[in-house]
Each structure stands twice: as C-alpha cells, then as structure tokens.
SEDOLO-690739 format. One record per atom (N, C-alpha, C, O): residue in one letter; x, y, z. Coordinates in steps of 0.05 Angstrom, whole numbers, padded with zeros to 5 digits, always signed. Layout:
// SEDOLO-690739
AXYZ;...
// end
This chain:
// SEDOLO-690739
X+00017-00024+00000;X+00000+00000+00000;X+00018+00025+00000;X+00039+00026+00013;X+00009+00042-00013;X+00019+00065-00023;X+00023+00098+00008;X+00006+00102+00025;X+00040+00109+00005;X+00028+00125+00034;X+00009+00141+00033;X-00003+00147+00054;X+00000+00152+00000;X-00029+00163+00010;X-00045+00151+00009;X-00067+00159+00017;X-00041+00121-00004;X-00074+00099+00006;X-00073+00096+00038;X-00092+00101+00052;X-00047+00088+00047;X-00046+00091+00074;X-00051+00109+00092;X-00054+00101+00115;X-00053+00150+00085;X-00062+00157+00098;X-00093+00159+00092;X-00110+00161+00110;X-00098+00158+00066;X-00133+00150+00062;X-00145+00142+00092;X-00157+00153+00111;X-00135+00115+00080;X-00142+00097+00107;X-00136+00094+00132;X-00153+00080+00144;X-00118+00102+00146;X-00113+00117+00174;X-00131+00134+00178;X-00146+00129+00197;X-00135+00162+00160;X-00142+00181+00177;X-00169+00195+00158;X-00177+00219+00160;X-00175+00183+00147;X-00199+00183+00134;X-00220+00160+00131;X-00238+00162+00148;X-00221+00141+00115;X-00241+00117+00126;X-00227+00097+00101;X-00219+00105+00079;X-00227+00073+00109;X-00214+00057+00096;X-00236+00041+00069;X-00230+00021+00056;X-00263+00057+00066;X-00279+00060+00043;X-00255+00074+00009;X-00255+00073-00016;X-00241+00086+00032;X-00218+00106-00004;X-00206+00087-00015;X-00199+00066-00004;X-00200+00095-00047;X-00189+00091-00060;X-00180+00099-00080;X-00193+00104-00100;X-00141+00104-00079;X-00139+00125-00090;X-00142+00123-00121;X-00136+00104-00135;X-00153+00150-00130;X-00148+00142-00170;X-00136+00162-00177;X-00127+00157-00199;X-00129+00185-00170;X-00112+00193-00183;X-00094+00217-00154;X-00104+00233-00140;X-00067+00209-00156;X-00055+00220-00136;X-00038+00246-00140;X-00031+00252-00163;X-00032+00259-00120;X-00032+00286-00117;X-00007+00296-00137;X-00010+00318-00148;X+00016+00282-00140;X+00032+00294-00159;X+00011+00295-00184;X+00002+00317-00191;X+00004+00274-00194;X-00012+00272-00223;X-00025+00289-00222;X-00023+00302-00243;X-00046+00302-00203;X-00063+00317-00203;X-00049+00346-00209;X-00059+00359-00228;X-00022+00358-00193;X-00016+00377-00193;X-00002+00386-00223;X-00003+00408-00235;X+00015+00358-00231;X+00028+00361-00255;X+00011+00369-00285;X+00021+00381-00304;X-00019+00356-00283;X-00042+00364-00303;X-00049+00390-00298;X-00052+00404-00318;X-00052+00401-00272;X-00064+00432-00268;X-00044+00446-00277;X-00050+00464-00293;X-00015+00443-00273;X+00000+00458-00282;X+00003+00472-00313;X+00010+00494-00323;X-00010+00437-00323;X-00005+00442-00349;X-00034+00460-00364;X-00034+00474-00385;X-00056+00454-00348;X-00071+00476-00359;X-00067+00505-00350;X-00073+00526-00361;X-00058+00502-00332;X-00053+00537-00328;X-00035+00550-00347;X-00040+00573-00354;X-00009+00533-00360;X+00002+00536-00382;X-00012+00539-00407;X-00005+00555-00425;X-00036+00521-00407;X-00054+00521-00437;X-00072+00551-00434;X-00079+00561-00455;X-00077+00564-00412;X-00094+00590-00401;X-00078+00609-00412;X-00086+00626-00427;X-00055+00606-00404;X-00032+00631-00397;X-00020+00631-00436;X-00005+00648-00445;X-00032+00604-00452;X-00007+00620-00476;X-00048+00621-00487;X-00048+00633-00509;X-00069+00616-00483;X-00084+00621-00502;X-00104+00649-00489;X-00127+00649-00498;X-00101+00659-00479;X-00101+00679-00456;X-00088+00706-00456;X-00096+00726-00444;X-00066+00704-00472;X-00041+00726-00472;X-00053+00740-00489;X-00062+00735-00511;X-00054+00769-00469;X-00054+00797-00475;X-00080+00807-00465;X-00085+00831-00467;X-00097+00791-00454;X-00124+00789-00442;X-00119+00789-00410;X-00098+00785-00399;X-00147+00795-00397;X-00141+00791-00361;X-00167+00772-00360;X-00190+00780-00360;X-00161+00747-00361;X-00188+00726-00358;X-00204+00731-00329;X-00192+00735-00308;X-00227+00729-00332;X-00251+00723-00306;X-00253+00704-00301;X-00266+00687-00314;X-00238+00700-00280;X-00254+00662-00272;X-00270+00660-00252;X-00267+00672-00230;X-00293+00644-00259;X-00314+00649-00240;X-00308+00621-00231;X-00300+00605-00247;X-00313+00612-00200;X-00299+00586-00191;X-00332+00586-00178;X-00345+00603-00167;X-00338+00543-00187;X-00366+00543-00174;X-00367+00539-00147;X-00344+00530-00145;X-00375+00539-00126;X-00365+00529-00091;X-00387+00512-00090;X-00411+00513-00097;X-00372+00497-00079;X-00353+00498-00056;X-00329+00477-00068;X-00305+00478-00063;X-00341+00461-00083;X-00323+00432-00093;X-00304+00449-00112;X-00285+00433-00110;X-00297+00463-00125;X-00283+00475-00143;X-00262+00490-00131;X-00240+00488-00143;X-00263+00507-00109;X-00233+00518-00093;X-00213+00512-00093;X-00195+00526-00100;X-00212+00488-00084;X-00184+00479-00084;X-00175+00478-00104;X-00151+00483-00102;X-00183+00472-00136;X-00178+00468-00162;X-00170+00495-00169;X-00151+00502-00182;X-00188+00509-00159;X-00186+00543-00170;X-00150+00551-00159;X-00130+00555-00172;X-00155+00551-00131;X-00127+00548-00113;X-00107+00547-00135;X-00096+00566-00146;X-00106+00525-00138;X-00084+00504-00152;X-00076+00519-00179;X-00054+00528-00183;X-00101+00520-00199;X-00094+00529-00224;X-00086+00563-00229;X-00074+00573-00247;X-00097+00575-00207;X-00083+00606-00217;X-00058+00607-00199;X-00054+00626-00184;X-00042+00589-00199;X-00016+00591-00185;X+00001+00590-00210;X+00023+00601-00212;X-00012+00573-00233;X+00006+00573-00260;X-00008+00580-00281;X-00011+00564-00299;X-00023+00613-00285;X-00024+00616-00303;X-00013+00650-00301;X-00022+00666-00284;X+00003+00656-00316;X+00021+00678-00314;X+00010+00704-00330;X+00023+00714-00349;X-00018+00715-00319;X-00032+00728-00337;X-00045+00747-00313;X-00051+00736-00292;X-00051+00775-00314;X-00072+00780-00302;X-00091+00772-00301;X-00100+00764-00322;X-00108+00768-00277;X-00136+00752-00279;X-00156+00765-00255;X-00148+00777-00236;X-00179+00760-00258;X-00195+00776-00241;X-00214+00742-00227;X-00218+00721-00240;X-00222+00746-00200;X-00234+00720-00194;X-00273+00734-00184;X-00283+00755-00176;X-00279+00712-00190;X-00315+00718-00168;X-00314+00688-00167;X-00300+00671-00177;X-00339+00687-00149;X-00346+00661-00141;X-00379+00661-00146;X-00392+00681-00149;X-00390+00631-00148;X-00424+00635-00149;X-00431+00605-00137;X-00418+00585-00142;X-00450+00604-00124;X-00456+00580-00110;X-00487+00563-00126;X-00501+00579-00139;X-00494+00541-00126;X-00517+00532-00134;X-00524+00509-00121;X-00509+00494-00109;X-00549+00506-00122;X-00563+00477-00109;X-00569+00463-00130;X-00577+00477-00149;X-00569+00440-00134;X-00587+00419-00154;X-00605+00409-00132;X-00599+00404-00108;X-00628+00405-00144;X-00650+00396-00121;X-00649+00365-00121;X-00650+00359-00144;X-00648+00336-00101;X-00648+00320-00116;X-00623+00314-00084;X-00615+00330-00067;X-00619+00292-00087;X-00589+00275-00082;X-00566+00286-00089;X-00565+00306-00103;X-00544+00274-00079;X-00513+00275-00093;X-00513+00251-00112;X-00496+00253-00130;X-00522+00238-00113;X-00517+00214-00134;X-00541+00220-00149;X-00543+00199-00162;X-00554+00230-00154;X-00575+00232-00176;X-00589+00264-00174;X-00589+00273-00151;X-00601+00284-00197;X-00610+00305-00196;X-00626+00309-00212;X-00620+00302-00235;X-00649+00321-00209;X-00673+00335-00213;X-00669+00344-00234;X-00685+00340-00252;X-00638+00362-00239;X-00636+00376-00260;X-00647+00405-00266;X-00644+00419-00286;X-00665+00409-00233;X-00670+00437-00225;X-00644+00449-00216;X-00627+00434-00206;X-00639+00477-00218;X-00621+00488-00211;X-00629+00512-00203;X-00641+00527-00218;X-00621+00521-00173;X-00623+00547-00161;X-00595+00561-00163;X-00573+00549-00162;X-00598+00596-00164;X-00567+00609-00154;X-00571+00608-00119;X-00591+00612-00105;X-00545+00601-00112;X-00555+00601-00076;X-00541+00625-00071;X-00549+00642-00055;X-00517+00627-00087;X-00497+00656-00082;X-00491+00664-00104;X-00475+00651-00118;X-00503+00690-00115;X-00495+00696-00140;X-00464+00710-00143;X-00448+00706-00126;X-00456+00727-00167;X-00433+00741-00173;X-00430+00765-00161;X-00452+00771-00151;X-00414+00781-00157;X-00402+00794-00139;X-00410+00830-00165;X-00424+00850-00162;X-00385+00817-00193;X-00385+00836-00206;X-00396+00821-00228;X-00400+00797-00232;X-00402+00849-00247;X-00413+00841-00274;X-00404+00825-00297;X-00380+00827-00299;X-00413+00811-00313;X-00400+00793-00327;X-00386+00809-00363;X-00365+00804-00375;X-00411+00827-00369;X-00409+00842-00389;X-00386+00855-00398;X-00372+00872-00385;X-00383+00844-00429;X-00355+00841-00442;X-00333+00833-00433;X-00312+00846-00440;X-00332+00814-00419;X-00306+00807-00395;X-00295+00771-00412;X-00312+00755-00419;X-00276+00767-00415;X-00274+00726-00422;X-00269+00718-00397;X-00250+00721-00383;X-00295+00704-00392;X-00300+00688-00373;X-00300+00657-00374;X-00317+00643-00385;X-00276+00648-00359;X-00263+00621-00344;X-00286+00607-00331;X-00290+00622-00312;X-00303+00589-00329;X-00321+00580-00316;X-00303+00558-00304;X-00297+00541-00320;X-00295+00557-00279;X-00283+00536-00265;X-00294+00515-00248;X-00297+00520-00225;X-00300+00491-00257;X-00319+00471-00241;X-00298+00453-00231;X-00274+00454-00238;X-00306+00438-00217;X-00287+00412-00198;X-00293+00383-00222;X-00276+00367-00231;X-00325+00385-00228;X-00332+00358-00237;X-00355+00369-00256;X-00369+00389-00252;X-00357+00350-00279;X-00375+00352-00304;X-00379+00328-00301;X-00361+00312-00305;X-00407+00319-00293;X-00418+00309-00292;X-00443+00299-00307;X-00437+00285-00327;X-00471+00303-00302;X-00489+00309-00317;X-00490+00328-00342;X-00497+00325-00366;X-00482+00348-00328;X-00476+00369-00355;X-00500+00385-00346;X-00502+00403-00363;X-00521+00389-00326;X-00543+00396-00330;X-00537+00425-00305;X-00553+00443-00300;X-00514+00423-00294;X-00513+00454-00280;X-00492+00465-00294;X-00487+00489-00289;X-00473+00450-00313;X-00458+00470-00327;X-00479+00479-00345;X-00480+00504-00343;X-00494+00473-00358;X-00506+00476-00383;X-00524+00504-00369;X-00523+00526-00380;X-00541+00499-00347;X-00559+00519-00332;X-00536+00544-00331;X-00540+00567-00338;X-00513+00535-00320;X-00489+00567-00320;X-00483+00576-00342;X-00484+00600-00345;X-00474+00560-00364;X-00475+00572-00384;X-00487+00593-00390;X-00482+00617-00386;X-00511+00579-00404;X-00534+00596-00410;X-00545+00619-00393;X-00553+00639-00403;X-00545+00616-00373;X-00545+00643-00349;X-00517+00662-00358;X-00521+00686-00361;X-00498+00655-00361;X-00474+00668-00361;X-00478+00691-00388;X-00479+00715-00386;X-00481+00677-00410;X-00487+00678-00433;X-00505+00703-00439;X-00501+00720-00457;X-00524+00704-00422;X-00546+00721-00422;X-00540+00755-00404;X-00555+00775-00403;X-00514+00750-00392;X-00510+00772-00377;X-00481+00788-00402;X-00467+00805-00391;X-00476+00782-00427;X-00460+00796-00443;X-00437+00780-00443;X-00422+00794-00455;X-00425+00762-00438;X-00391+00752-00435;X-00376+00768-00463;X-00388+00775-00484;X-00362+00769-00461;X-00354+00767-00484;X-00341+00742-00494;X-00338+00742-00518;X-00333+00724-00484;X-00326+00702-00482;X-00333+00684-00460;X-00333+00696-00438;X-00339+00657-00457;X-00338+00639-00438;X-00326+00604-00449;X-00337+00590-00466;X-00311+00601-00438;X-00302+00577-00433;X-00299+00570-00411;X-00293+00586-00394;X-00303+00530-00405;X-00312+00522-00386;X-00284+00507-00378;X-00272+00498-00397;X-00271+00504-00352;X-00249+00490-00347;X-00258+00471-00321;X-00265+00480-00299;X-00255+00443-00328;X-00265+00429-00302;X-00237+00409-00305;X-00224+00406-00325;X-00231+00395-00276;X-00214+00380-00261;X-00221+00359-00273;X-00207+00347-00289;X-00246+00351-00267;X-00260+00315-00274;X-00278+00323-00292;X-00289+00345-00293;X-00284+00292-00319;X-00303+00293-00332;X-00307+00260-00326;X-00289+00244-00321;X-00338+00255-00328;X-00344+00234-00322;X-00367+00230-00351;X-00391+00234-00348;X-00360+00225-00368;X-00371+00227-00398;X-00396+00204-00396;X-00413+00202-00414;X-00395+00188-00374;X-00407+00161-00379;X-00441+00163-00371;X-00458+00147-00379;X-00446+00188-00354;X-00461+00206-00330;X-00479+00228-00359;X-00503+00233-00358;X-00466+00234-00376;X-00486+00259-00387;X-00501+00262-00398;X-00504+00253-00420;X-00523+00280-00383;X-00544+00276-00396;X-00553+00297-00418;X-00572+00292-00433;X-00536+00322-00418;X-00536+00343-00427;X-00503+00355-00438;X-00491+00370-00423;X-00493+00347-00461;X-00470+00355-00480;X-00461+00385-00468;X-00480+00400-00464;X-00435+00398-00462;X-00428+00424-00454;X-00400+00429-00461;X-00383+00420-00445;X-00394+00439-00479;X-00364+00444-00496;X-00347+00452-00470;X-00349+00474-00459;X-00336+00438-00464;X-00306+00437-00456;X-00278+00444-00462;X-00263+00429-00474;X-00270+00471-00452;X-00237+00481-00460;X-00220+00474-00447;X-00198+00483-00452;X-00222+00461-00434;X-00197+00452-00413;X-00209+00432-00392;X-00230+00433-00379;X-00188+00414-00392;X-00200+00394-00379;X-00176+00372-00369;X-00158+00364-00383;X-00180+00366-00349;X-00162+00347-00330;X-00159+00322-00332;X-00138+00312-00342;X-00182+00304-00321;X-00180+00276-00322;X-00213+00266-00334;X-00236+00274-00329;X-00200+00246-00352;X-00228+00232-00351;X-00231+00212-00330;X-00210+00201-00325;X-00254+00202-00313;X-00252+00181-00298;X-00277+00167-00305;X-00290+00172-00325;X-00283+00148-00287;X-00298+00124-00292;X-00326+00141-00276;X-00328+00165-00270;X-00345+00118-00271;X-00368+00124-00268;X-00372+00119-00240;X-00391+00103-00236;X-00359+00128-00215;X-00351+00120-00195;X-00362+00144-00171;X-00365+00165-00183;X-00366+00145-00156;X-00370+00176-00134;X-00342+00175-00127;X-00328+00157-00117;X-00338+00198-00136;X-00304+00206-00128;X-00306+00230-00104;X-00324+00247-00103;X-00275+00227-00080;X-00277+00258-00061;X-00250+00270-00061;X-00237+00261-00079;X-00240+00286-00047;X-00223+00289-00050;X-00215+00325-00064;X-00235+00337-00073;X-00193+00336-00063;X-00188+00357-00074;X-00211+00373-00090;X-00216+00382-00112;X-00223+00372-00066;X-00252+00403-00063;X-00277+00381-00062;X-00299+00389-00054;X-00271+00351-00070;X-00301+00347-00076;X-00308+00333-00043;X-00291+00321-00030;X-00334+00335-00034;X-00332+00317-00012;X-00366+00297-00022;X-00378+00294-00043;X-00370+00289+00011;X-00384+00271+00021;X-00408+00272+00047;X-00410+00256+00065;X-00420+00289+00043;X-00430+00304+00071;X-00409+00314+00081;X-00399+00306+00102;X-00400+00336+00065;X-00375+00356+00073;X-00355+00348+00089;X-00348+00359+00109;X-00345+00324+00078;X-00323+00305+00091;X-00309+00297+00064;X-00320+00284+00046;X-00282+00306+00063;X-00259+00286+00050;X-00253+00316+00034;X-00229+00314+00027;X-00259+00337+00027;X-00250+00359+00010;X-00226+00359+00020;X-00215+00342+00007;X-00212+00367+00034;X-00181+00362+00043;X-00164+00346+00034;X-00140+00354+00032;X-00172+00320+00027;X-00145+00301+00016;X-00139+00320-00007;X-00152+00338-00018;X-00110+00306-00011;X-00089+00332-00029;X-00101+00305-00055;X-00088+00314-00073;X-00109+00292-00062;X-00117+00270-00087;X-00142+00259-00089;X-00157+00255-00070;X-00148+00254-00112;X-00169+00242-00109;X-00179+00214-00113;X-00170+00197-00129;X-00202+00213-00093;X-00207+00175-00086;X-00232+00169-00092;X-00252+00184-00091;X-00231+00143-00101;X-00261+00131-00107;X-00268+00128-00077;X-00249+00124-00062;X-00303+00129-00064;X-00310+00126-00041;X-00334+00106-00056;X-00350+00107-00074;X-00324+00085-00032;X-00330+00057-00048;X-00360+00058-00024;X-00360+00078-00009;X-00382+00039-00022;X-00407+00035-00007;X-00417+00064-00003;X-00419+00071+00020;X-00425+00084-00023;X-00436+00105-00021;X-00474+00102-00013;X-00483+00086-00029;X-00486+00107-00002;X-00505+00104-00006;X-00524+00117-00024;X-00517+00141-00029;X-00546+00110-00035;X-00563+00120-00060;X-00572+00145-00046;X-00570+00167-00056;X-00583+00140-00017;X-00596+00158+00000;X-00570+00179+00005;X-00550+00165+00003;X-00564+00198+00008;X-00541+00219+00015;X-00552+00229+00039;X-00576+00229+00043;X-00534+00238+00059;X-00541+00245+00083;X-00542+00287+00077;X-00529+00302+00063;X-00558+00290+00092;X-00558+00320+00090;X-00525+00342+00086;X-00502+00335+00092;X-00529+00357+00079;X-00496+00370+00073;X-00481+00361+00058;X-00457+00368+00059;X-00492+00337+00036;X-00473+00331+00014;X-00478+00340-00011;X-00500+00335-00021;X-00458+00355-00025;X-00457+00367-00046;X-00477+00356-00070;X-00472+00332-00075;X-00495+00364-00084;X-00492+00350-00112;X-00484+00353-00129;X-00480+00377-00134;X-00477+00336-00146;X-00454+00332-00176;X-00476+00333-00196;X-00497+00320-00194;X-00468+00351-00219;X-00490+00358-00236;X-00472+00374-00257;X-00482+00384-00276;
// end
C-alpha cells in the first residue's frame, strides 16, 4: 500500500481509493494553467470558480497561469441527491461583479451530468460575456445527460462517486491533497452533501 492509500485509510475511512494522486493531479493543473496563460495572452481572464467543490482546483490552477486575472465566485443547489439530480437548478450565491464584455473562465471541480454547467452557461451567456469557456478538473462522460463544450480539462474518470481535492461527502474528505473513489456510497445521501450535476 501506497502512503497516501495509507493515509486515506488511517485518517480518513478505509472505504478510499486512491485514482488519481496528488503529484498527477498537480502536474495536469500545471499544465492547464500553461494552456490558459499561452491562449489567454494579452487578455485579463474572469474566472468564476463554482463552490464549494471547485476551490481547491481554483487554488491550484491560478498559481500557473502567468496572466492578469480577475476571480468571483457563485454558488448553486441541484435539487435532488448527490448521486442523482432533478436537473433543477437554483443560484444560492450569485456574482459579486458584472459579467459584461469580460472572457470568462467557468471553473468547475466535476462535469458530470452536464445539466448545471449547461444551466451556468446559458445564465452566463445572457448577462454579455464576451467570451466563456468552461475548465473542469474531472469529466465523467459516462453520466451525461446534457452535451457542454469543454476548454480545458483534467481527467477523464470512470463512473464512480469520487472525493477528494474540493469534492466531498457530507462535507467530509475535501481536504485530501488527491483524489479517491469512495466505495459503499449510499443512493440515499445524508444532509450537507454536495450534488454533482
């Protein structure tokens, strides 16, 4: 066993398993902040980062992209479970500043369904961007129910409930520096867990 399956399992619950570990993870962000910073140049990108599961990613990726950049944040509910969604979508915390004529970075943790990027989009869209492209950590292609063009993008993974680096579990596991499959999830989700959408 590996030392971060071992601290998985020490100090988190021995349900983890790691799939993709923290060098890998950091060495891919690096490289998109590189893909930001040369297709980017001469521009100050907006990245709007979704919360709560997306921070740490956000964290991570404007450490390597060598560009002025401006940040907001916006929060949402999918109504519904963490393992399954309605496909309703509320703003729970909207934007700070205006979006109009700005190229706006849409920064997600996980693409999932496709059905709350697709709802941000189209909201985004409607307030002037001048540009938007979407940058997510995970795509889970196997999950969608709703197609959403993708500029940048991290890992594909399997069809699994993943936690880890921003994503949790009834707001448990965002902290590990990698991310793990969490194996016996239940269908039922306990109150305070994110949904993936």
């Amino acid at each position: 066993m590996g030392l971060q399956a071992e601290r998985a399992s020490e100090f988190y619950s021995p349900d983890l398993e790691v799939l993709i570990d923290e060098a890998t993870l950091k060495r891919r962000i690096a490289e998109l902040g590189a893909e930001i910073t040369r297709d980017y140049a001469g521009t100050t990108p907006h990245l709007v980062c979704v919360l709560k599961g997306a921070v740490v990613f956000l964290a991570e990726l404007i450490r390597h992209i060598d560009l002025p950049i401006t940040l907001d944040f916006i929060a949402v509910s999918s109504y519904g479970n963490a393992t399954k969604t309605s496909g309703e979508v509320r703003i729970v915390k909207d934007l700070d500043e205006s979006l109009a004529g700005r190229d706006v970075l849409l920064v997600e943790d996980i693409l999932d369904t496709g059905l709350t990027l697709n709802y941000l989009m189209n909201n985004f869209l409607s307030r002037g961007v001048k540009s938007l492209r979407i940058v997510t950590l995970l795509n889970k292609p196997s999950r969608r129910l709703v197609e959403v063009p993708v500029a940048y993008k991290g890992f594909d993974i399997p069809d699994a409930f993943v936690v880890g680096f921003g994503l949790d579990y009834a707001q448990r596991y965002r902290n590990l520096p990698f991310i793990a499959v969490l194996k016996n999830v239940s269908v039922v989700d306990p109150p305070g867990c994110s949904a993936r959408s």
